[in-house]
C-alpha positions as CSV (number, residue, x, y, z in Angstrom):
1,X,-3.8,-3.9,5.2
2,X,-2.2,-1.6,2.4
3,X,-0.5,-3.9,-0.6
4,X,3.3,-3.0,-1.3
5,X,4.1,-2.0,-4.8
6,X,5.6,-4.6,-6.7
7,X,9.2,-3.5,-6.2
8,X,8.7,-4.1,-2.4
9,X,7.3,-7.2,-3.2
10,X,10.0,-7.9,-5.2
11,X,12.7,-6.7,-2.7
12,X,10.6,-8.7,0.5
13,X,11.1,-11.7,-1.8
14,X,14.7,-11.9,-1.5
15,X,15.6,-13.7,1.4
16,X,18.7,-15.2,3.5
17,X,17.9,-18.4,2.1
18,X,18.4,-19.9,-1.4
19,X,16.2,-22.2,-1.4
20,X,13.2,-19.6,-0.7
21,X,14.5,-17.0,-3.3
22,X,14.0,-20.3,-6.1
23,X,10.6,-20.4,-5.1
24,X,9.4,-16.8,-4.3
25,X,11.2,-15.1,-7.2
26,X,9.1,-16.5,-10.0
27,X,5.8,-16.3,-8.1
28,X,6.1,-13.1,-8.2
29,X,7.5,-12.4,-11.5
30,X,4.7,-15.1,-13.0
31,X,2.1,-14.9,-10.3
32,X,1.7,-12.3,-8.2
33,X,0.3,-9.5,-10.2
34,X,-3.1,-11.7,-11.0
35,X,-3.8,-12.2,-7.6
36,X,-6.6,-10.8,-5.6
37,X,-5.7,-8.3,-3.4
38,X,-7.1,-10.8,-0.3
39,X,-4.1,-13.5,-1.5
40,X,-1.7,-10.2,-2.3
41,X,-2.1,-9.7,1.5
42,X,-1.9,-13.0,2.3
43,X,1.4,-13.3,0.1
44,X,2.9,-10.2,2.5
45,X,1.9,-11.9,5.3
46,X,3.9,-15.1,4.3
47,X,6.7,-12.9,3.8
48,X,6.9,-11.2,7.4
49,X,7.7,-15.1,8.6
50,X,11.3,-15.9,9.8
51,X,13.3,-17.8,7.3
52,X,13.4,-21.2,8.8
53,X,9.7,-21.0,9.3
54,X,8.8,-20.6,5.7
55,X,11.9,-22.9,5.0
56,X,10.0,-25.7,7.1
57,X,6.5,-25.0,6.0
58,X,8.1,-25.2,2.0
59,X,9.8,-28.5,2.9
60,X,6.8,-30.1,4.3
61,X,9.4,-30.5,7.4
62,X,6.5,-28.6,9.4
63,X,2.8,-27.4,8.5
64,X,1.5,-23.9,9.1
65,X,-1.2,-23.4,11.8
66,X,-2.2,-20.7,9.9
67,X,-4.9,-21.6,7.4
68,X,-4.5,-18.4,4.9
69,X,-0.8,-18.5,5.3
70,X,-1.0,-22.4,4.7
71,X,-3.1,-22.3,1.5
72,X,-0.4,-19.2,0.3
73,X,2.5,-22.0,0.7
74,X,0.4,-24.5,-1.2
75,X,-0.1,-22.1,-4.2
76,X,3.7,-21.1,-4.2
77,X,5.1,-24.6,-4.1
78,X,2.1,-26.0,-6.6
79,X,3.5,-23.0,-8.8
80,X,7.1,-24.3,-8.4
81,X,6.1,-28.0,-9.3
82,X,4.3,-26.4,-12.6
């Protein structure tokens, strides 16, 4: 999988949803750049989910089946409680 430049990143990260931008926004700006590029992908992947997906998974409303995708909304929202 090819990574997206950061501006892409940056742009994916904007989403329909407030409460998703809160959280995605300063990953990114704080995060995302010291990542491996396995977790950069992994982050990309998260981002290709449907808003109310990742809203659920966020809110502990649902849990991801994925495991990589699962671990990814564990570091965001661990980064968010920081």
């Amino acid at each position: 999988m090819e990574l997206m430049n950061i501006a892409r990143v940056r742009w994916a990260c904007r989403r329909g949803m407030l409460e998703l931008d809160i959280l995605f926004q300063p990953f990114v700006e704080q995060v995302y750049q010291g990542l491996s590029n396995a977790d950069k992908a992994t982050f990309i992947r998260l981002l290709e989910c449907e808003d109310p997906e990742l809203f659920a998974w966020f809110m502990g409303h649902e849990e991801c089946a994925d495991v990589e995708l699962a671990r990814m909304v564990a570091k965001v929202r661990g980064r968010a409680a920081a």
